[in-house]
Each structure stands twice: as C-alpha cells, then as structure tokens.
mmCIF file as Biopython writes it, N, C-alpha, C and O atoms, coordinates in Angstrom:
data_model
#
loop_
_atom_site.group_PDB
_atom_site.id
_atom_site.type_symbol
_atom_site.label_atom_id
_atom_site.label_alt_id
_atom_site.label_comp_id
_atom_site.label_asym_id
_atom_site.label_entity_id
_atom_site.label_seq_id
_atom_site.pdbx_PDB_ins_code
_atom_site.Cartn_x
_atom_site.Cartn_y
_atom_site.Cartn_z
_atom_site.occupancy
_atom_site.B_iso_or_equiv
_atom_site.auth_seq_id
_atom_site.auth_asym_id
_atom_site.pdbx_PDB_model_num
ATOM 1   N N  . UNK A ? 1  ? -18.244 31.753 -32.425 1.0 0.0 1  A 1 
ATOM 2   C CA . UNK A ? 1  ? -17.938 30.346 -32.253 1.0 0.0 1  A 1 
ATOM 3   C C  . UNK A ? 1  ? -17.458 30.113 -30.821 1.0 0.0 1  A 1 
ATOM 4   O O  . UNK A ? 1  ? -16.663 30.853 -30.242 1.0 0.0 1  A 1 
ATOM 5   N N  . UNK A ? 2  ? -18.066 28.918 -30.261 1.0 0.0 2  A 1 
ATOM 6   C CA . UNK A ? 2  ? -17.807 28.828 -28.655 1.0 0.0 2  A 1 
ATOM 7   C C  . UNK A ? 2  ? -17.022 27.509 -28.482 1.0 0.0 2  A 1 
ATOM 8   O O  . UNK A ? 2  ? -17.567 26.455 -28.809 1.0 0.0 2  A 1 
ATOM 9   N N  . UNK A ? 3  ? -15.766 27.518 -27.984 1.0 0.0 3  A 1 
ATOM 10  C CA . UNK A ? 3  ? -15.014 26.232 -28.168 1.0 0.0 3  A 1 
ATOM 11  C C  . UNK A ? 3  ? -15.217 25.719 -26.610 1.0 0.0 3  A 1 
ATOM 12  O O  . UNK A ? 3  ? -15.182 26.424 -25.602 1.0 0.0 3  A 1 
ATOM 13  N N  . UNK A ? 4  ? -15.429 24.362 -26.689 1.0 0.0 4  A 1 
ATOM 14  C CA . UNK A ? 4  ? -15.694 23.477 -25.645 1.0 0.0 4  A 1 
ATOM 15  C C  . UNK A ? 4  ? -14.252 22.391 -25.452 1.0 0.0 4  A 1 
ATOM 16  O O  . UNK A ? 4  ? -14.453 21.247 -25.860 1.0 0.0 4  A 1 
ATOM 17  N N  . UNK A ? 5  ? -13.088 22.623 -24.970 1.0 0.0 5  A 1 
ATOM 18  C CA . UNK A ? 5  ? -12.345 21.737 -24.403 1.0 0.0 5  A 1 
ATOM 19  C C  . UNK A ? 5  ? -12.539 21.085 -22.896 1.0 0.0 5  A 1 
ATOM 20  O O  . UNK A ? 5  ? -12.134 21.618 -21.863 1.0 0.0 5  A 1 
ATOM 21  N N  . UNK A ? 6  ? -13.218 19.863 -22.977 1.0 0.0 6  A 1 
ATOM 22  C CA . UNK A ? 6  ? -13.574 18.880 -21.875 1.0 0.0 6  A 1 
ATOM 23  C C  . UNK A ? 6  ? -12.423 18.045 -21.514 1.0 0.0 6  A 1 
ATOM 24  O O  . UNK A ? 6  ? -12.541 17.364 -20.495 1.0 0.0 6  A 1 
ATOM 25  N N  . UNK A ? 7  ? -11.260 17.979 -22.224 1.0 0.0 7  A 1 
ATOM 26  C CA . UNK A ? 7  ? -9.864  17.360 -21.606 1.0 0.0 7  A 1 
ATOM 27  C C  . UNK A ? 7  ? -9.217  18.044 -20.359 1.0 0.0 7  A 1 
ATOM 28  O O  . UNK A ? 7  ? -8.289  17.676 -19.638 1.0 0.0 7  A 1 
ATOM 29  N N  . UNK A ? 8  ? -10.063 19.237 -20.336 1.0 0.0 8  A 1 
ATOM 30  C CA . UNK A ? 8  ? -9.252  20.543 -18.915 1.0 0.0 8  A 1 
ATOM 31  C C  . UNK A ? 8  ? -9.518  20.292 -18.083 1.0 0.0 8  A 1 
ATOM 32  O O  . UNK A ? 8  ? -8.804  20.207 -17.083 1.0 0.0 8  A 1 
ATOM 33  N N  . UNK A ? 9  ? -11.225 19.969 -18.224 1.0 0.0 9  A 1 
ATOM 34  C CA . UNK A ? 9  ? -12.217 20.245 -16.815 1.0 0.0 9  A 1 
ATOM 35  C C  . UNK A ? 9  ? -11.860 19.039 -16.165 1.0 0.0 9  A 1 
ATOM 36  O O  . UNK A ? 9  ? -11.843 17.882 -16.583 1.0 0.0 9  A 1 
ATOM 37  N N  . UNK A ? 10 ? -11.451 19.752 -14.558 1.0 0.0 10 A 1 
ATOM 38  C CA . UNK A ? 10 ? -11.190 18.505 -13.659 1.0 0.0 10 A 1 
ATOM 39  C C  . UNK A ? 10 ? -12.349 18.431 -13.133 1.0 0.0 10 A 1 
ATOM 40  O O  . UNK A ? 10 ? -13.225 19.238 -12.823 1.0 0.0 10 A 1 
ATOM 41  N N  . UNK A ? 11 ? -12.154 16.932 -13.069 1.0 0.0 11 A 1 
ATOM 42  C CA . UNK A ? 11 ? -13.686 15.960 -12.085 1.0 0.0 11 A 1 
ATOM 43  C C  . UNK A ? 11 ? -13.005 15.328 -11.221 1.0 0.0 11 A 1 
ATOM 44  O O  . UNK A ? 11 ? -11.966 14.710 -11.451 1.0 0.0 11 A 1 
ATOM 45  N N  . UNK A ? 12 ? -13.574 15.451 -10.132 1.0 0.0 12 A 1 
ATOM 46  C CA . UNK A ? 12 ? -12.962 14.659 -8.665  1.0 0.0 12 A 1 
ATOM 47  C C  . UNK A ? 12 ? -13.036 13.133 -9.196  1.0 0.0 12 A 1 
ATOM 48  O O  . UNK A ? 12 ? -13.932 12.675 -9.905  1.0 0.0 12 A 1 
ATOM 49  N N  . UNK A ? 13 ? -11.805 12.382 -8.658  1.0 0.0 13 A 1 
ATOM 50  C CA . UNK A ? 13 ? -10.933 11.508 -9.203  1.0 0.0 13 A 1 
ATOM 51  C C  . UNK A ? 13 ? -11.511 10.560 -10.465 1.0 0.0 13 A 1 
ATOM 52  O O  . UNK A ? 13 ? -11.970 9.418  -10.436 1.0 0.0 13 A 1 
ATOM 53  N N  . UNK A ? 14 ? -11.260 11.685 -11.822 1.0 0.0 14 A 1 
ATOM 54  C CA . UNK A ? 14 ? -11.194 11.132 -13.073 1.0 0.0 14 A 1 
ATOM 55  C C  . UNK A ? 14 ? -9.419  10.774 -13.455 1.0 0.0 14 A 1 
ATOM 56  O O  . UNK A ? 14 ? -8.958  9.950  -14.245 1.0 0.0 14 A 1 
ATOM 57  N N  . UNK A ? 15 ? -8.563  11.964 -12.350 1.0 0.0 15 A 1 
ATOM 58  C CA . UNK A ? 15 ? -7.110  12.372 -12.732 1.0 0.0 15 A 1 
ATOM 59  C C  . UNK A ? 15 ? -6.601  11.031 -12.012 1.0 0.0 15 A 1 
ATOM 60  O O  . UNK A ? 15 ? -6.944  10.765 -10.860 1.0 0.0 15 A 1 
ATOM 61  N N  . UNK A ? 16 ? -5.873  10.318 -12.669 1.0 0.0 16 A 1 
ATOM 62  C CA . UNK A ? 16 ? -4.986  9.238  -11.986 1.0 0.0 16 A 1 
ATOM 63  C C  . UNK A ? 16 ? -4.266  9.396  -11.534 1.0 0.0 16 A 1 
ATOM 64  O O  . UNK A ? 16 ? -3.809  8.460  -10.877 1.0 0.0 16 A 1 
ATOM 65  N N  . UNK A ? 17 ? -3.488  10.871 -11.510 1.0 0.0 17 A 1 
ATOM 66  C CA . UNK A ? 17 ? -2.386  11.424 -10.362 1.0 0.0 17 A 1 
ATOM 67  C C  . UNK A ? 17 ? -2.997  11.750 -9.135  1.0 0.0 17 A 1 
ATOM 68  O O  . UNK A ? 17 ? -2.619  11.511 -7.988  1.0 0.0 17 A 1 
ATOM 69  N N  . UNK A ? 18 ? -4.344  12.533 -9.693  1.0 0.0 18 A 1 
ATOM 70  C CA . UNK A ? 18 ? -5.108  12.838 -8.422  1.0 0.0 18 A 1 
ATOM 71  C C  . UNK A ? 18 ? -5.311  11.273 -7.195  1.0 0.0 18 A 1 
ATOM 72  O O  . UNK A ? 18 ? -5.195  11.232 -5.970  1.0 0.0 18 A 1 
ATOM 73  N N  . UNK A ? 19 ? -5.558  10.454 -7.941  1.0 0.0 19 A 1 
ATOM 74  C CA . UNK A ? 19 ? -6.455  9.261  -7.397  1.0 0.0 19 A 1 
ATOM 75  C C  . UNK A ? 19 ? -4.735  8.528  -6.939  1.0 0.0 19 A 1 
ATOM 76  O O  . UNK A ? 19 ? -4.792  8.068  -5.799  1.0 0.0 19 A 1 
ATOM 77  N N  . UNK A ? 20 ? -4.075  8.448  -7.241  1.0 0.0 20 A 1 
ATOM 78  C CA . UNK A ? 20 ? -2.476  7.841  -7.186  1.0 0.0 20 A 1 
ATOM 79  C C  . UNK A ? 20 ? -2.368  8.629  -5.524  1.0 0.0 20 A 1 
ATOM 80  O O  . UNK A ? 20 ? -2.447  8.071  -4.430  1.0 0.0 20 A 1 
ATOM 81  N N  . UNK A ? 21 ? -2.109  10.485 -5.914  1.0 0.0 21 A 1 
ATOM 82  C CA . UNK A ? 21 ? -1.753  11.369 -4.275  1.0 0.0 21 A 1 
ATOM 83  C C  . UNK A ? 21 ? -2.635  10.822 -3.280  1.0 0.0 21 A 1 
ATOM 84  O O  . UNK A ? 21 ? -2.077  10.751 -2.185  1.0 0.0 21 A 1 
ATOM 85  N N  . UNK A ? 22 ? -4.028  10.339 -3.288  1.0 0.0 22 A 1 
ATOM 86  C CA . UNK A ? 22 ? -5.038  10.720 -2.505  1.0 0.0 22 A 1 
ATOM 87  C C  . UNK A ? 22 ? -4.740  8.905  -1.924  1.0 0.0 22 A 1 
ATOM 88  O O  . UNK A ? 22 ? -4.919  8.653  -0.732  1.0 0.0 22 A 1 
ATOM 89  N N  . UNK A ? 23 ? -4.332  7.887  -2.807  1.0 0.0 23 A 1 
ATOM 90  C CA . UNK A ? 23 ? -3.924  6.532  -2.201  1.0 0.0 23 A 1 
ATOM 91  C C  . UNK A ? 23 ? -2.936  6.786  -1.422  1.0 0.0 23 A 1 
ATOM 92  O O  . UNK A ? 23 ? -3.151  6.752  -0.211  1.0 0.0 23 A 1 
ATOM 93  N N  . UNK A ? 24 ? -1.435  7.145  -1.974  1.0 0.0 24 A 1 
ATOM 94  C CA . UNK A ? 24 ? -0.679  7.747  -0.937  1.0 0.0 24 A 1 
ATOM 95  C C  . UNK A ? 24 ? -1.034  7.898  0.442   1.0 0.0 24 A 1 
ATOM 96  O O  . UNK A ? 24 ? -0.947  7.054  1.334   1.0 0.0 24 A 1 
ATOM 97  N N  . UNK A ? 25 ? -1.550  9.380  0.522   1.0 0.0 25 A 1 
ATOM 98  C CA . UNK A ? 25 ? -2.133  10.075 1.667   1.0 0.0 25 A 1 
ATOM 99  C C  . UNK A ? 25 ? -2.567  8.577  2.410   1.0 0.0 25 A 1 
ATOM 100 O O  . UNK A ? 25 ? -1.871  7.803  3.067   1.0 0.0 25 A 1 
ATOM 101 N N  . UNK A ? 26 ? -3.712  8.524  2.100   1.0 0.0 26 A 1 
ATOM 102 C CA . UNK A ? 26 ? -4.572  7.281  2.766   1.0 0.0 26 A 1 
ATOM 103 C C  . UNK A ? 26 ? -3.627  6.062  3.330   1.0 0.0 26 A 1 
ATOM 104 O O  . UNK A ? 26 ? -4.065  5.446  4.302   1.0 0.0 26 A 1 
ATOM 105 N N  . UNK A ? 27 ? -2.269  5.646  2.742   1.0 0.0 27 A 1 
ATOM 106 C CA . UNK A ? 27 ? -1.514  4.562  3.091   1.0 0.0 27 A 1 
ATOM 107 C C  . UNK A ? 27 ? -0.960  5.093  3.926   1.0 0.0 27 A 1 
ATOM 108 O O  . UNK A ? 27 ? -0.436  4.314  4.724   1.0 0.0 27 A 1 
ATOM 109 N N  . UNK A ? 28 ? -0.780  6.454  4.189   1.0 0.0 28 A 1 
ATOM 110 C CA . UNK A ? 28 ? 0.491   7.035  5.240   1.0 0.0 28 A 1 
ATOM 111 C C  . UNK A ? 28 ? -0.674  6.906  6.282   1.0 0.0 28 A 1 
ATOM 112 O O  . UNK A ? 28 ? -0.533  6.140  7.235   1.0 0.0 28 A 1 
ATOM 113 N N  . UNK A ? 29 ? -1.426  7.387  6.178   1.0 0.0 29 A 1 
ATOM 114 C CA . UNK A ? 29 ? -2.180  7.495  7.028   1.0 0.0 29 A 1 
ATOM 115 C C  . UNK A ? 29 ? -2.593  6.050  7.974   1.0 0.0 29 A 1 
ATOM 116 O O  . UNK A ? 29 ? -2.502  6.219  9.190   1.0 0.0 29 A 1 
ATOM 117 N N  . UNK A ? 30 ? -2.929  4.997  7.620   1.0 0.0 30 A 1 
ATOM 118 C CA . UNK A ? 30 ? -3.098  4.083  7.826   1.0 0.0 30 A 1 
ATOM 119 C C  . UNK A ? 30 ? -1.456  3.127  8.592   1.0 0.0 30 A 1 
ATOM 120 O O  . UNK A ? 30 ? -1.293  2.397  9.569   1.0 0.0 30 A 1 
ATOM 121 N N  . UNK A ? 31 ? -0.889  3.461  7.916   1.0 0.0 31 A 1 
ATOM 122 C CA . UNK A ? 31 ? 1.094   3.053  8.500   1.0 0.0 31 A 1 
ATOM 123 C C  . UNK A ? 31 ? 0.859   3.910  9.545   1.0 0.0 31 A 1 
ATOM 124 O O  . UNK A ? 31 ? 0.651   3.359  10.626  1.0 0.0 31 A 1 
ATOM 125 N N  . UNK A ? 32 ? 0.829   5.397  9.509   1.0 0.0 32 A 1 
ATOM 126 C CA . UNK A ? 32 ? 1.038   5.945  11.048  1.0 0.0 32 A 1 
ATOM 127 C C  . UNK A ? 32 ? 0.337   5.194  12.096  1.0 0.0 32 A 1 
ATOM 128 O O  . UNK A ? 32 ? 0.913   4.682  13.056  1.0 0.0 32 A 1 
ATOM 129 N N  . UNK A ? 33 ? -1.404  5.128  11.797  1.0 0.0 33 A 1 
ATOM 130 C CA . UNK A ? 33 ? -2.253  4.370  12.578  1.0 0.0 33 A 1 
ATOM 131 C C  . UNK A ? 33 ? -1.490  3.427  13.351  1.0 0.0 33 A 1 
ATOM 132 O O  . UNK A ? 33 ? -1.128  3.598  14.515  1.0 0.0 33 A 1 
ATOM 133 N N  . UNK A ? 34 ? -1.223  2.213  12.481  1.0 0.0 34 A 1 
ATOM 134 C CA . UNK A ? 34 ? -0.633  0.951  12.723  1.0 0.0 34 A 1 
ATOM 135 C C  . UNK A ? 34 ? 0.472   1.257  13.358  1.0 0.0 34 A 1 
ATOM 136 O O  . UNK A ? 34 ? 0.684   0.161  13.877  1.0 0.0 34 A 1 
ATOM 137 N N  . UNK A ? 35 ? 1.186   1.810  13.646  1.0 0.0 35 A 1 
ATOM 138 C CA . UNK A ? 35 ? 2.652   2.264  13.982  1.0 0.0 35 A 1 
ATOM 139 C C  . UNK A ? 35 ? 2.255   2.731  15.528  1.0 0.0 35 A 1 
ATOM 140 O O  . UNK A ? 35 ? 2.658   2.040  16.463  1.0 0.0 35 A 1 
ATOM 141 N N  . UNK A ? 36 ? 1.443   3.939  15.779  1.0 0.0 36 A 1 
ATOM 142 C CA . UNK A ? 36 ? 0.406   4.237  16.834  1.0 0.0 36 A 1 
ATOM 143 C C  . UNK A ? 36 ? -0.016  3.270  17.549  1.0 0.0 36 A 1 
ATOM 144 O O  . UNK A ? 36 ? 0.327   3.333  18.730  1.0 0.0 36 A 1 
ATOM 145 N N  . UNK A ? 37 ? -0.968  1.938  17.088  1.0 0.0 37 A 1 
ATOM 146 C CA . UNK A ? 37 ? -1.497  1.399  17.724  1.0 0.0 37 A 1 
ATOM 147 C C  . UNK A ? 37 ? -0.128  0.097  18.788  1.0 0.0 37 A 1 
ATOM 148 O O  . UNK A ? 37 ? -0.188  -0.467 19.881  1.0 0.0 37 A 1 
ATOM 149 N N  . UNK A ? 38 ? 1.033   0.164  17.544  1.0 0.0 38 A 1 
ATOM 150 C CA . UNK A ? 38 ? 1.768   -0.747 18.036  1.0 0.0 38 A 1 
ATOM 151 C C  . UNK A ? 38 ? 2.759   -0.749 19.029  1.0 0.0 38 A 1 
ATOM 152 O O  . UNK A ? 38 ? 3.216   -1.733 19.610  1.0 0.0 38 A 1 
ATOM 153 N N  . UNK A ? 39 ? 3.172   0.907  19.237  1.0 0.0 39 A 1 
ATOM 154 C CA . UNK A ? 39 ? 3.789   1.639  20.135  1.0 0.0 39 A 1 
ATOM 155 C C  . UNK A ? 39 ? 2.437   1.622  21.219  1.0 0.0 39 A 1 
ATOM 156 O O  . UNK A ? 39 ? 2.843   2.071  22.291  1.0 0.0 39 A 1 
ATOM 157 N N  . UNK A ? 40 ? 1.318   1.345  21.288  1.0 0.0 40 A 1 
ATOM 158 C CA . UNK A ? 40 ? 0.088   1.925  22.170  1.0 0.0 40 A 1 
ATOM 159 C C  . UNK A ? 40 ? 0.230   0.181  23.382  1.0 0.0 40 A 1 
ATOM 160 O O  . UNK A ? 40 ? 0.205   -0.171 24.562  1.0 0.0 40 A 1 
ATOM 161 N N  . UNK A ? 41 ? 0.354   -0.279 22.181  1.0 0.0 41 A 1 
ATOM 162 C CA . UNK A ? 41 ? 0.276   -2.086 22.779  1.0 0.0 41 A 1 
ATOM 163 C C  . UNK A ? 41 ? 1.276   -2.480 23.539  1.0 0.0 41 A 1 
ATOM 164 O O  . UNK A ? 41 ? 1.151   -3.345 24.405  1.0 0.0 41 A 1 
ATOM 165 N N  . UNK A ? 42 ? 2.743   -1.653 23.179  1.0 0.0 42 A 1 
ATOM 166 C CA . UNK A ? 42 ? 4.233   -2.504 23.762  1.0 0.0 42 A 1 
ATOM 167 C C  . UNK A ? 42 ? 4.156   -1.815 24.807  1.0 0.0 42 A 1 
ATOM 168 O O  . UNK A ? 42 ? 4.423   -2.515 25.784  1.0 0.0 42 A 1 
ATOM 169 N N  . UNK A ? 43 ? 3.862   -0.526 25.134  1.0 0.0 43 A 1 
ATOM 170 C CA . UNK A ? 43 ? 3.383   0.481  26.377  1.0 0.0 43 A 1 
ATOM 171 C C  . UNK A ? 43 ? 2.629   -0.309 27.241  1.0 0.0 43 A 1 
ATOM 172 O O  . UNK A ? 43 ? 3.099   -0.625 28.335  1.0 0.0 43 A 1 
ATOM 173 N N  . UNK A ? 44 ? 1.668   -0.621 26.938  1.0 0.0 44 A 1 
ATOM 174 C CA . UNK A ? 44 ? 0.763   -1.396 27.923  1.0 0.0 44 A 1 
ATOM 175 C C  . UNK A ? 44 ? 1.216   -2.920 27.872  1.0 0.0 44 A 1 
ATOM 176 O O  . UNK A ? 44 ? 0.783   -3.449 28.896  1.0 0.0 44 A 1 
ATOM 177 N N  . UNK A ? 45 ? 1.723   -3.590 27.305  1.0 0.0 45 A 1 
ATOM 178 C CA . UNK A ? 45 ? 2.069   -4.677 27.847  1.0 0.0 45 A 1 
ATOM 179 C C  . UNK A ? 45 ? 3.239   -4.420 28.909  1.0 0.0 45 A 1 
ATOM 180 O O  . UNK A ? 45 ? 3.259   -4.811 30.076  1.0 0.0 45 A 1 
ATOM 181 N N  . UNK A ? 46 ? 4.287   -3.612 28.180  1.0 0.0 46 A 1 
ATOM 182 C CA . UNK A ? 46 ? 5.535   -3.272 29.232  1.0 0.0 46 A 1 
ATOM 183 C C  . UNK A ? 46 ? 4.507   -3.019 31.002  1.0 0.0 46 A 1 
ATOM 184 O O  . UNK A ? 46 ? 4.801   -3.688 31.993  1.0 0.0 46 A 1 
ATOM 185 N N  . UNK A ? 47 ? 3.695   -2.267 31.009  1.0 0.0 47 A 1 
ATOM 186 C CA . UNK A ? 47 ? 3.462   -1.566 32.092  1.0 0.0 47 A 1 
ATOM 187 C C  . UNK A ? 47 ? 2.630   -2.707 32.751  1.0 0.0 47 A 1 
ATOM 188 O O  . UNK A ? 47 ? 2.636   -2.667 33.982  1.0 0.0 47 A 1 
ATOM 189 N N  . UNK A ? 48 ? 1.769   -3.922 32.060  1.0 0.0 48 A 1 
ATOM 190 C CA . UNK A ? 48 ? 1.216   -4.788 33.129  1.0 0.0 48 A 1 
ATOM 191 C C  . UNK A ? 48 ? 1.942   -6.299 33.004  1.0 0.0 48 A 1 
ATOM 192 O O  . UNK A ? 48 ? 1.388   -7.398 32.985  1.0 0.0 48 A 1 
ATOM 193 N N  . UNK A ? 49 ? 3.518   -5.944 32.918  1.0 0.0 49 A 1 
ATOM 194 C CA . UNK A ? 49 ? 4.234   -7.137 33.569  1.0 0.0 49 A 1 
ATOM 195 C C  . UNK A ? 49 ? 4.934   -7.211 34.307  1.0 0.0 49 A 1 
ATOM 196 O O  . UNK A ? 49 ? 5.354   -8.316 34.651  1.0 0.0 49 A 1 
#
C-alpha cells in the first residue's frame, strides 16, 4: 500500500506564510529604494543651491 499525503508537498507560493515572507522582503525592499532615492535627491538639491 502506497500512501500519498499532498498536504506536505510544497508548491512555490501555495504557503501563505511563504507568500506573507516573500511580501515582506519585497516591501523592505522597495522602503529602502525610496529611502535611497530620497537621501539621492536632498544630496543633489543641497549641492546645486
């Protein structure tokens, strides 16, 4: 007898924790960006006034 439990097998983002970490990630990522670009802007305005 061959038992088949399909509740185990992970599938790239079926897991809602998975898909929850991977939004995370992506928001930090995007805040640093923005944070980057806004420190990039006050630099160059400071420097051509």
């Amino acid at each position: 007898m061959v038992e088949c439990n399909l509740a185990k097998v992970e599938v790239a983002g079926s897991n809602p924790v998975s898909r929850s970490k991977e939004f995370k990630g992506l928001a930090i990522m995007v805040k640093s960006f923005f944070l980057a670009f806004e420190a990039f802007v006050s630099v160059f305005v400071s420097v051509w006034r």
